[in-house]
C-alpha positions as CSV (number, residue, x, y, z in Angstrom):
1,X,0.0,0.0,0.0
2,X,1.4,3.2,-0.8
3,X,1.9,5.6,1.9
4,X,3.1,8.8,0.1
5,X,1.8,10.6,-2.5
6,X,3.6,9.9,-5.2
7,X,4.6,6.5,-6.6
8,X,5.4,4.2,-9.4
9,X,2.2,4.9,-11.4
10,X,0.6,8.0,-10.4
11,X,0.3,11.2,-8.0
12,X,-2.2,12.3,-6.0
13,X,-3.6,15.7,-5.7
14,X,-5.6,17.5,-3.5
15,X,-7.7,20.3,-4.3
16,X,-11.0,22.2,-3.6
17,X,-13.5,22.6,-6.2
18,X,-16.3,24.9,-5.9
19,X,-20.0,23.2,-5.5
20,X,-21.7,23.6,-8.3
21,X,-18.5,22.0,-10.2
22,X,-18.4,19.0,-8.2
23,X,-22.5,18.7,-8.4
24,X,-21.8,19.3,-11.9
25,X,-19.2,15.8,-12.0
26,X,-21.8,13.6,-10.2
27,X,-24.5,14.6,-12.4
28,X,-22.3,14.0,-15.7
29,X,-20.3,10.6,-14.4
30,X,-21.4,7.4,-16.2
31,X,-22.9,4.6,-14.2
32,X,-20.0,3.0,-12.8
33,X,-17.3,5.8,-13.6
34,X,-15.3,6.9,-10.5
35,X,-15.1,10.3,-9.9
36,X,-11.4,9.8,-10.3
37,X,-11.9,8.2,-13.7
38,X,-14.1,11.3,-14.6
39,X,-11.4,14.1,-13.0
40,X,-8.3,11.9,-15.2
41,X,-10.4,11.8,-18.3
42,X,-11.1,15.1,-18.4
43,X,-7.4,16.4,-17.4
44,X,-6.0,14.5,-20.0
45,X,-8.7,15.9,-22.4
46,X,-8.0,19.6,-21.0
47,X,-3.9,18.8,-21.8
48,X,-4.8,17.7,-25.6
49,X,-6.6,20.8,-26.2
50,X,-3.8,23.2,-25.2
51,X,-1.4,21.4,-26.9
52,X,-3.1,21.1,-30.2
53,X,-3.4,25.3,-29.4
54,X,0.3,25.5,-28.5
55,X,1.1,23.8,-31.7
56,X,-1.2,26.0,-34.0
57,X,0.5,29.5,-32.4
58,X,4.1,28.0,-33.2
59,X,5.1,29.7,-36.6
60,X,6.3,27.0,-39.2
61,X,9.1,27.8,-40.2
């Protein structure tokens, strides 16, 4: 069992969220989806959509 907060596979984080968002998650989760499944999904999601921004500012060259 892991005892710290980071480990081989993952890290965790803490954080507050304001009501209506986390209302908002347990509204919008599929049946059976974790709200750690929903939070991951939608960070990696959130990552994706900057980087595909990031890359359309770049100038080609």
């Amino acid at each position: 069992m892991a005892t710290k907060s980071i480990n081989a596979k993952s890290k965790r984080f803490d954080v507050r969220v304001p009501h209506q968002v986390a209302e908002s998650v347990e509204l919008l989760k599929s049946d059976g989806e974790s709200t750690g499944q929903f939070v991951v999904t939608a960070l990696e999601n959130e990552i994706k959509r900057r980087q595909r921004k990031l890359a359309k500012e770049e100038p080609r060259g």
